[in-house]
C-alpha positions in Angstrom: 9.4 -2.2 30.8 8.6 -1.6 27.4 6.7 -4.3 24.9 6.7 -5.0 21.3 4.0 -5.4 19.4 3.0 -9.2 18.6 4.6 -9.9 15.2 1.6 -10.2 11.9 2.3 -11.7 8.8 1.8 -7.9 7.3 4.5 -6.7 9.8 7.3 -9.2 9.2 6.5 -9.3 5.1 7.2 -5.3 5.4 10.3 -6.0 7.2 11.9 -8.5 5.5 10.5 -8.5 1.6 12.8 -6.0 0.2 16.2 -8.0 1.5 14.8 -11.5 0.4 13.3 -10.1 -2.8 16.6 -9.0 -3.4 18.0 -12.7 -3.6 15.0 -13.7 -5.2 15.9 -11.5 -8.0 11.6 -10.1 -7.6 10.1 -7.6 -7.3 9.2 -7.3 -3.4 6.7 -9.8 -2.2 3.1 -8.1 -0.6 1.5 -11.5 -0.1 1.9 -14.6 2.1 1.9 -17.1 -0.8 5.2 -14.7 -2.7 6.8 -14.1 0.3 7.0 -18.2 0.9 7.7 -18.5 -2.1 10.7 -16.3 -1.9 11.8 -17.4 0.9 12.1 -20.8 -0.6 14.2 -19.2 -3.6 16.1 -17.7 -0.9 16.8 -20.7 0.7 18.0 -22.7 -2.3 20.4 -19.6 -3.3 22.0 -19.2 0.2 22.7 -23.0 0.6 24.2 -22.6 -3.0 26.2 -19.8 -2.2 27.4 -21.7 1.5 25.9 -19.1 3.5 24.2 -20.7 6.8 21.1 -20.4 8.4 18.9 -20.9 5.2 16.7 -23.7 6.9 15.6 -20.9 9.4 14.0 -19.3 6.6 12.7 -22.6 5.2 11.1 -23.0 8.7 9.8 -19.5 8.8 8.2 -20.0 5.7 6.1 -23.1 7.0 5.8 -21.3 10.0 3.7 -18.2 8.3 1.7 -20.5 5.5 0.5 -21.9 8.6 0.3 -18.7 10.3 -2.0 -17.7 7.4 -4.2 -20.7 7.3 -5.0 -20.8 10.9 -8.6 -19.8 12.3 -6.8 -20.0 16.4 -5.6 -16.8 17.4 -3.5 -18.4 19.6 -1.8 -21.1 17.5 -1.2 -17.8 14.9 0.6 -15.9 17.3 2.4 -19.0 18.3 3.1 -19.6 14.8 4.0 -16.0 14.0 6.6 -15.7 17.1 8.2 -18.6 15.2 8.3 -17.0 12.3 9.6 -13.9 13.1 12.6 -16.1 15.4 13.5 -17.5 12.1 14.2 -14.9 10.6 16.0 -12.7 12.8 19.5 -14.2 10.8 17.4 -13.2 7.3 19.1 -9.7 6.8 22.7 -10.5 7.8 22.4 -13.5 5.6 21.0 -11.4 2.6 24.3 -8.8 3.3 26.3 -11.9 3.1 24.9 -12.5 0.0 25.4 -9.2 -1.4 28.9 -8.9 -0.8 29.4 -12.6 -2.9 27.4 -11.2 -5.9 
């Protein structure tokens, strides 16, 4: 049986950064603080544009500032398997996005 590596806040910025910055209309986020932030613009623009799923990324957002902040390993890989569940739903969400603008 084969196992993923434990998401980081590095690994799920790299993944997802392009496609949010995207509806951010930035340039790609490379730190916690832009990526929230992003996400956050994200959010507002997907709720705007009726597309659902946009409090996951809200959630995720919360999910990696405290990711970020924490000195427990384990609370920050709790917090960052929570993050990464939220936003499994970010890329099909961006595509909707992309096909309304």
């Amino acid at each position: 049986m084969a196992t993923t590596a434990p998401a980081t806040i590095e690994s799920l910025i790299s993944r997802y950064a392009a496609d949010i910055a995207f509806v951010a209309e930035e340039p790609a986020a490379t730190t916690v603080s832009d990526f929230t932030d992003q996400l956050r613009t994200a959010t507002n623009r997907f709720d705007m544009a009726g597309i659902n799923g946009s409090d996951e990324l809200e959630d995720a957002a919360t999910y990696l500032n405290d990711a970020d902040g924490s000195t427990d390993d384990t609370e920050r890989n709790v917090l960052l398997k929570l993050a990464a569940k939220n936003l499994r739903g970010a890329t099909e969400m961006v595509d909707e996005y992309r096909d309304m603008v």
